[in-house]
C-alpha positions as CSV (number, residue, x, y, z in Angstrom):
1,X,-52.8,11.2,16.5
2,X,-56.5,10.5,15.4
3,X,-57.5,10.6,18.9
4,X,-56.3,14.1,19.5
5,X,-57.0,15.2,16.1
6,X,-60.3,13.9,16.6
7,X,-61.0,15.8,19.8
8,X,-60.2,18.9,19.1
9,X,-62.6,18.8,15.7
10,X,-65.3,17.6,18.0
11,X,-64.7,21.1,20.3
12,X,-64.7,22.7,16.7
13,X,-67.7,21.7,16.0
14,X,-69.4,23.4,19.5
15,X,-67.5,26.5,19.2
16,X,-68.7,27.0,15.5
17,X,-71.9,26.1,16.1
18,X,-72.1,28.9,18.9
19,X,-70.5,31.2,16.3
20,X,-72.9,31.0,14.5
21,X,-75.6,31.8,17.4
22,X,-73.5,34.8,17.8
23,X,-73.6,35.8,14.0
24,X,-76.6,35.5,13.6
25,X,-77.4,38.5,16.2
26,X,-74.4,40.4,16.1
27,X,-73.8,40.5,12.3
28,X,-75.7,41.9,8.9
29,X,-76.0,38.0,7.6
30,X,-78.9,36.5,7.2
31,X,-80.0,33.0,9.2
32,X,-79.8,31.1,6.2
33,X,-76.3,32.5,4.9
34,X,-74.9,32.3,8.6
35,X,-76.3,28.3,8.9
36,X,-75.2,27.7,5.3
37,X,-71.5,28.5,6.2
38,X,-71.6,27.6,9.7
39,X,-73.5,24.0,9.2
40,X,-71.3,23.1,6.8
41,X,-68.2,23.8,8.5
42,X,-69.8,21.8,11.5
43,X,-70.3,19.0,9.2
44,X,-67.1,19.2,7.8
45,X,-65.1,19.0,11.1
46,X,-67.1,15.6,12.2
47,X,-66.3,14.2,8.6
48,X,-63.2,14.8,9.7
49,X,-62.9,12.9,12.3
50,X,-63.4,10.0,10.3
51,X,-60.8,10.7,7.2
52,X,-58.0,11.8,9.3
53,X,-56.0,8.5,8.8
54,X,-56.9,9.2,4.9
55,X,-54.1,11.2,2.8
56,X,-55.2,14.9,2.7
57,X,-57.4,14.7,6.4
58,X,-54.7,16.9,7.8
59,X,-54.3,18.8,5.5
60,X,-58.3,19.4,5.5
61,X,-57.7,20.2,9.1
62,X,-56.0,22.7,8.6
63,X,-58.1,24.3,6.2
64,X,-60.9,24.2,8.9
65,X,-58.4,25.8,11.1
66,X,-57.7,28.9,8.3
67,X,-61.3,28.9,8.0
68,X,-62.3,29.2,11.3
69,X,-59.6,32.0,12.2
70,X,-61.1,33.9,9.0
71,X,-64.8,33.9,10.9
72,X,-63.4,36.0,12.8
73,X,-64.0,38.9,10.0
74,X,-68.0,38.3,11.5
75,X,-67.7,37.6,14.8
76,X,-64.6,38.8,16.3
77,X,-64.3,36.9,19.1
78,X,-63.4,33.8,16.6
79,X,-59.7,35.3,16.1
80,X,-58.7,34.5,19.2
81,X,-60.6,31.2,19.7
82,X,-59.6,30.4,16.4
83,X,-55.8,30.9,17.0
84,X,-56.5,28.7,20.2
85,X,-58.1,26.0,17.8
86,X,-55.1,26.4,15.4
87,X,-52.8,25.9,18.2
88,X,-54.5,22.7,19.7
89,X,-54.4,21.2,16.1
90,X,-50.7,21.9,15.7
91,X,-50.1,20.3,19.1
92,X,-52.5,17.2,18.5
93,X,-50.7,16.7,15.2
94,X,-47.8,17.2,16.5
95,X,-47.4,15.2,19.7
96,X,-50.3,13.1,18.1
97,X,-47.6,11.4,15.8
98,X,-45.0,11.4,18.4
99,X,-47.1,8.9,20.5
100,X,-48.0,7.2,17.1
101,X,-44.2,6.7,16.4
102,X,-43.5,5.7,20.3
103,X,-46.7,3.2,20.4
104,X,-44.7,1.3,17.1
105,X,-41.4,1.1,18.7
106,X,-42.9,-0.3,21.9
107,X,-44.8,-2.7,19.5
108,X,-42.0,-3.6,17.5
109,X,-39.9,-3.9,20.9
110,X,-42.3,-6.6,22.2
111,X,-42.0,-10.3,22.8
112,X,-45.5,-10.5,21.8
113,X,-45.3,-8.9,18.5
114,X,-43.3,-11.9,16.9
């Protein structure tokens, strides 16, 4: 699951970084309030990367995910990537833990694993 999970906050982190490009010409926002929300949501999904075997770095993920369907209300172009991004997350969860789950059994199924 981390892989997936992992990969899809790294594309995050380009598309809200070119949000934020877009914001900052299209929008009433100033640089610095635009780079203050942006950067930090940038940071946020690579910290992410590394706490999403912690307790609560899904459920962080999805906050990102809310968040990043809600920047939308500046640029509105983000609705739509952001229900793509919300939709990639579900899935790496998702199918993320069912290879998890299938990677175990295979382990615990091996000669090797005694």
């Amino acid at each position: 699951m981390r892989t997936l999970c992992a990969s899809t906050l790294i594309g995050e982190f380009f598309v809200i970084g070119f949000a934020g490009l877009v914001a900052m010409q299209t929008s009433d926002l100033s640089a610095g309030t635009v780079w203050a929300v942006s950067g930090t949501a940038m940071v946020l999904s690579v910290l992410l990367c590394g706490m999403l075997s912690r307790p609560g770095g899904v459920q962080l993920g999805w906050l990102l995910q809310i968040g990043l369907v809600a920047s939308g209300f500046v640029v509105p172009m983000m609705f739509i990537l952001g229900a793509a991004f919300g939709a990639l997350w579900w899935a790496s969860v998702h199918f993320g833990r069912k290879v998890d789950a299938a990677k175990a059994r295979f382990a615990a199924a091996s000669p090797d694993a005694a």
